[in-house]
Residue frames relative to the residue before (quaternion, step in Angstrom):
aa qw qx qy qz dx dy dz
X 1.0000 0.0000 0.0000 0.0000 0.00 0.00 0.00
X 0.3647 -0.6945 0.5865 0.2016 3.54 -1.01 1.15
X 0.4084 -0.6864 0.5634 0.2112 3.09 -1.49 0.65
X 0.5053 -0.6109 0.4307 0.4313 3.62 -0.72 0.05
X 0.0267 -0.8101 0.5117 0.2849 3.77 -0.43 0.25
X 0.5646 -0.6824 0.4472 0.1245 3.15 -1.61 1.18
X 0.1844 -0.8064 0.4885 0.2777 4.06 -0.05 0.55
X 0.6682 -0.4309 0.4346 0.4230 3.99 -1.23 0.29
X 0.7555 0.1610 -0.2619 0.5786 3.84 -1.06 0.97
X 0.3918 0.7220 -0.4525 0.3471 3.71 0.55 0.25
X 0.0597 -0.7704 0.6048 0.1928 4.38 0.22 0.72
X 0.0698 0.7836 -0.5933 -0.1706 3.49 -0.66 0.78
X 0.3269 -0.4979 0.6182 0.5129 4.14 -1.30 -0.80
X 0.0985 -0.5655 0.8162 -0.0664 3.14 -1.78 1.26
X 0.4803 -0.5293 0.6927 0.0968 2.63 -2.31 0.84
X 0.0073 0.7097 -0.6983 0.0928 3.24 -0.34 1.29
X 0.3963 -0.7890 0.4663 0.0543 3.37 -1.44 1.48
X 0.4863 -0.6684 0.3678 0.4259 3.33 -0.39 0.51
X 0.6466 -0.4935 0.3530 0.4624 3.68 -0.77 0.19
X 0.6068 0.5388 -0.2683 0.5192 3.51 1.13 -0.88
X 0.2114 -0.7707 0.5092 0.3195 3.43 0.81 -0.88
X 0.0508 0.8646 -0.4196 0.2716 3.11 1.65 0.79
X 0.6972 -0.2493 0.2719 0.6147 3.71 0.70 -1.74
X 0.1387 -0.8018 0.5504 0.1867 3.21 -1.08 -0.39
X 0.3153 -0.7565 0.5465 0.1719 3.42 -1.36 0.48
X 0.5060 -0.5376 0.5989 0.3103 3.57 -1.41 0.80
X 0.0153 -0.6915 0.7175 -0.0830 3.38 -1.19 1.42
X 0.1560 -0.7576 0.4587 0.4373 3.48 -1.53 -0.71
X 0.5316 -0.5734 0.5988 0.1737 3.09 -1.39 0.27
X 0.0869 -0.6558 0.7088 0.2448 3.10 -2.08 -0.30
X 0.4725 -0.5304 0.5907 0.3828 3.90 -1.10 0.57
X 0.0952 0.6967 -0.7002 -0.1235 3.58 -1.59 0.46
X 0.5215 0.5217 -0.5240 0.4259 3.69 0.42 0.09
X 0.6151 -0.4089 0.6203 0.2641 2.90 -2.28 0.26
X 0.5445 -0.5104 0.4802 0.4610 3.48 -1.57 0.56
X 0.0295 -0.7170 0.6884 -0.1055 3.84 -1.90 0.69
X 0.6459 -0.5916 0.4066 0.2597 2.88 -1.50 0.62
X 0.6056 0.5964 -0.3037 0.4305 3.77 1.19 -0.24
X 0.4188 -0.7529 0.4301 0.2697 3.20 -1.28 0.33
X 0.3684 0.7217 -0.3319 0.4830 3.47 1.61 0.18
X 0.1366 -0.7386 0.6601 -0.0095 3.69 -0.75 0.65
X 0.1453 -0.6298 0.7420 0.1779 3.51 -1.67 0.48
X 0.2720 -0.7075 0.6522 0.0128 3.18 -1.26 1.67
X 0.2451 -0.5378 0.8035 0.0706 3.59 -1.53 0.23
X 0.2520 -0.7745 0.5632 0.1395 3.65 -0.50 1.63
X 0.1750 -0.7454 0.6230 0.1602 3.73 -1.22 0.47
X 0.0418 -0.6162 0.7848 0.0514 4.06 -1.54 0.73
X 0.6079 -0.5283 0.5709 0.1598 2.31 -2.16 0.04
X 0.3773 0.7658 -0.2551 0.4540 3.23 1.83 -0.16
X 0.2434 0.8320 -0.4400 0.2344 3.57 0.34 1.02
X 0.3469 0.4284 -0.5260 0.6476 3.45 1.32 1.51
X 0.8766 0.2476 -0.1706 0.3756 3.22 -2.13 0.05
X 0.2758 0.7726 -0.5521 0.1488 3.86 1.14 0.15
X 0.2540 -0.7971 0.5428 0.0743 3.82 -1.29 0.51
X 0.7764 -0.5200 0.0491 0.3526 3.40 -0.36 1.31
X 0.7651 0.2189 -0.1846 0.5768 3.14 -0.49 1.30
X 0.5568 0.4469 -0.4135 0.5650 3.87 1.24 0.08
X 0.1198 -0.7201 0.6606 -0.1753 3.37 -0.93 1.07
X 0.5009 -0.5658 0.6233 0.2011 3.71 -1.57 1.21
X 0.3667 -0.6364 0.6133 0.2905 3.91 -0.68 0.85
X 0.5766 -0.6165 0.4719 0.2544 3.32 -1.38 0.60
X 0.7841 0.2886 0.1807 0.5189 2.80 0.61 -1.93
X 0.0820 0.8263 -0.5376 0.1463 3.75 1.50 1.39
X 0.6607 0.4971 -0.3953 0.4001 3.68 0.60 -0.93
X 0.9379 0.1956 -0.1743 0.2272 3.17 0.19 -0.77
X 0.1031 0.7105 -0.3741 0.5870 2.69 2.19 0.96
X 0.6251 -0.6000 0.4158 0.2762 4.01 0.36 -0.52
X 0.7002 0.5744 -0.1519 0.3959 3.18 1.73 -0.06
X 0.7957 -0.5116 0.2332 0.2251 3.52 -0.97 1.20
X 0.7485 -0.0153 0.2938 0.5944 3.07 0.65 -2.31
X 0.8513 -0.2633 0.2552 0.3753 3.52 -1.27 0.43
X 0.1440 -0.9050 0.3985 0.0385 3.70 0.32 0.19
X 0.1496 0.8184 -0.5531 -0.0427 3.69 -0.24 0.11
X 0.4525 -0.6665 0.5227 0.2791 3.48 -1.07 1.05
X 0.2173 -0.8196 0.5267 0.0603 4.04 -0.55 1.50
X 0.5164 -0.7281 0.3603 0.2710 3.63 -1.05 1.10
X 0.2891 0.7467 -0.4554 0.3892 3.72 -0.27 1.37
X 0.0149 0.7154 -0.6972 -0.0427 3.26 -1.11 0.14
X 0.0566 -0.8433 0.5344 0.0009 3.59 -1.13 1.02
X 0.0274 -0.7272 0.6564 0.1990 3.58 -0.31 0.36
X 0.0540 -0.7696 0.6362 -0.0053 3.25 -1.36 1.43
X 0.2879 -0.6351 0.4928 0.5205 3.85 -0.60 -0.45
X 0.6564 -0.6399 0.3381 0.2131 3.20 -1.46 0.47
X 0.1976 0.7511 -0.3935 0.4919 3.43 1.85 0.81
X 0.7620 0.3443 -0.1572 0.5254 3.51 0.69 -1.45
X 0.4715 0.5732 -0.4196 0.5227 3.70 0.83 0.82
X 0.3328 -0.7548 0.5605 0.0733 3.27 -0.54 1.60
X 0.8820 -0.1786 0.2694 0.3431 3.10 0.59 -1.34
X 0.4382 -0.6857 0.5288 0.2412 3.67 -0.52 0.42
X 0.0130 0.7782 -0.6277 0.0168 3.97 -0.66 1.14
X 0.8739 -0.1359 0.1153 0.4522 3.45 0.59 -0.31
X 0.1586 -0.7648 0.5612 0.2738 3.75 -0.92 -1.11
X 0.6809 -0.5419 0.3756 0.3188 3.39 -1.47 0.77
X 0.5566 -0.6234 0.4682 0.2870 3.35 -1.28 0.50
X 0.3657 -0.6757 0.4129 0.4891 3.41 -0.43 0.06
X 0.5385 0.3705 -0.5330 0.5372 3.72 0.05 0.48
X 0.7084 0.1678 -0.5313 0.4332 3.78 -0.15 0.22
X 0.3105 0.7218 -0.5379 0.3056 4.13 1.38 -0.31
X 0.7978 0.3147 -0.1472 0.4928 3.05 0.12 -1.91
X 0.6013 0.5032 -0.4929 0.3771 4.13 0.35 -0.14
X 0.5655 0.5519 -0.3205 0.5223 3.81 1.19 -0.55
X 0.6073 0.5187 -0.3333 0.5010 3.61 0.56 -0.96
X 0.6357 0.4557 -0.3967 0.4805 3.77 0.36 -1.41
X 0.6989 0.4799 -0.3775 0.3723 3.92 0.51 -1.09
X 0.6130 0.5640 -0.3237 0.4487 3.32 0.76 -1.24
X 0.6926 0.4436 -0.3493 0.4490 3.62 0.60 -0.93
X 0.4937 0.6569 -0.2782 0.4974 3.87 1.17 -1.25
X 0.8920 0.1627 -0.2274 0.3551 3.52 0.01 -1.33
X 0.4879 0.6720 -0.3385 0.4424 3.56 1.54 0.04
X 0.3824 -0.6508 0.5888 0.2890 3.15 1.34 -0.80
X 0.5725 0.6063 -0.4450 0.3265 4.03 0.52 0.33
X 0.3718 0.7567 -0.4110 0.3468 3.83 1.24 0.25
């Protein structure tokens, strides 16, 4: 069985496990990788939390029509998950928040 693949700037809902693996809760996310032969994605976590933000986190511009609910802020983090723990596909970034992620990604990598 094929998996669906998921393209870079894509917001999806993931299951993110508790540390315990106790339970988990339906969050979103954003894809940052390029397309590959793996089933494993890097995500870029998203909240609604959009006070107290730490370098390189940044309120999306363009949350609504991006696929999202409420205010949105991109949250410092990188995850590699597999693409099992993806609920679903809601939308994708704008390019002006595209390229505002990249600048982080580059910021928290240290590649600038």
């Amino acid at each position: 069985m094929s998996m669906p693949s998921y393209s870079k700037n894509k917001i999806v809902l993931v299951r993110y496990p508790f540390s315990d693996l106790s339970s988990s809760k339906v969050r979103p996310a954003v894809i940052v990788n390029a397309p590959h032969a793996s089933q494993d994605v890097l995500i870029v976590p998203l909240t609604s939390k959009t006070t107290s933000l730490l370098s390189g986190e940044f309120v999306l511009a363009e949350w609504k029509s991006a696929g999202l609910n409420v205010e949105t802020s991109v949250k410092r983090g990188i995850f590699t998950i597999h693409q099992k723990l993806i609920i679903k596909s809601v939308g994708s970034l704008s390019s002006r928040d595209a390229d505002a992620l990249d600048r982080s990604l580059r910021e928290w990598l240290g590649l600038q």
